[in-house]
N, C-alpha and C positions, 0 to 999 in steps of 0.2 A: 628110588623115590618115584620116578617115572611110573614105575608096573605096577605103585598104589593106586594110583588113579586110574588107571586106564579100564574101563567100563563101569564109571561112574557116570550118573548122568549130571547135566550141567547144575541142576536144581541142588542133587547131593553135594557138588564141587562150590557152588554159592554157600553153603552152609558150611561146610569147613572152611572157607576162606572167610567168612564173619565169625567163626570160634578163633580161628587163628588172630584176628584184627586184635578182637577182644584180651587175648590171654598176653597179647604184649605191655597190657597195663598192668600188668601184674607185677606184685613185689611179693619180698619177705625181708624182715632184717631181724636181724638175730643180736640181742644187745649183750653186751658182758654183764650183765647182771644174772642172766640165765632167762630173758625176758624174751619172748618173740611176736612178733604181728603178721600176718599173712592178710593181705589185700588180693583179690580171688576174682580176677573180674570176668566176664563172662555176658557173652550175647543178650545176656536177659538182663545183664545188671552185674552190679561189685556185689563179694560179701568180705567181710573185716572178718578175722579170727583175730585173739589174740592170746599167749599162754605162753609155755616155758618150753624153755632145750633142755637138752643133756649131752654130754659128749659123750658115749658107748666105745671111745677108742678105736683105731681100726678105720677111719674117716667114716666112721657110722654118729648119727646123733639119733636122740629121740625127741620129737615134739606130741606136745600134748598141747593142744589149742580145742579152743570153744569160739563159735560163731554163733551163739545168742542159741542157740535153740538145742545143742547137742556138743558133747567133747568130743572131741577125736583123738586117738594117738596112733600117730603115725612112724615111721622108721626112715630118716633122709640117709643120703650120703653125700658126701663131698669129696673133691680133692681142692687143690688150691687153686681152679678155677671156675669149677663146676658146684650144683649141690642139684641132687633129683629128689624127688617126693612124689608118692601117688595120693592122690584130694583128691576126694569123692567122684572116683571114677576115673580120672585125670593123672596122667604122670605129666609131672611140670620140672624142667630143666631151667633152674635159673644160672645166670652169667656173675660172676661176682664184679660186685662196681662197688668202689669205694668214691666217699664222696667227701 
């Protein structure tokens, strides 16, 4: 992780440390109904999706979500602690928390 940064300038490294801030507000929750929301937050502001899962077996799912302007479908993964998804542009590694 060290030899990502290194010959970054401080300017670059202020700008991933405000994407990083930002992306810890992020959720997804994924409801037994087959229902999902993705909250997407981001240096400039949130955006809300909201759409469906599928379980593709194999700890693969498929989400299909729309954030007011365009659908996306995307392919996550999980295991029983993890779940990753790439968002517009973005691979996001969420933590499972039950609540």
């Amino acid at each position: 992780l060290v030899r990502f940064f290194e010959g970054l300038s401080p300017k670059d490294l202020a700008r991933i440390r405000l994407a990083m801030t930002a992306m810890e507000n992020t959720t997804f929750v994924a409801y037994v109904d087959g229902k999902a929301t993705l909250r997407l937050s981001s240096p400039t502001g949130a955006t809300t999706a909201s759409g469906t899962w599928r379980n593709r077996g194999g700890g693969r799912f498929s989400l299909r979500m729309n954030d007011g302007s365009r659908m996306v479908e995307v392919e996550a993964r999980a295991d029983t602690r993890r779940m990753n998804l790439t968002w517009l542009g973005y691979t996001i590694v969420f933590d499972r928390v039950e609540r």
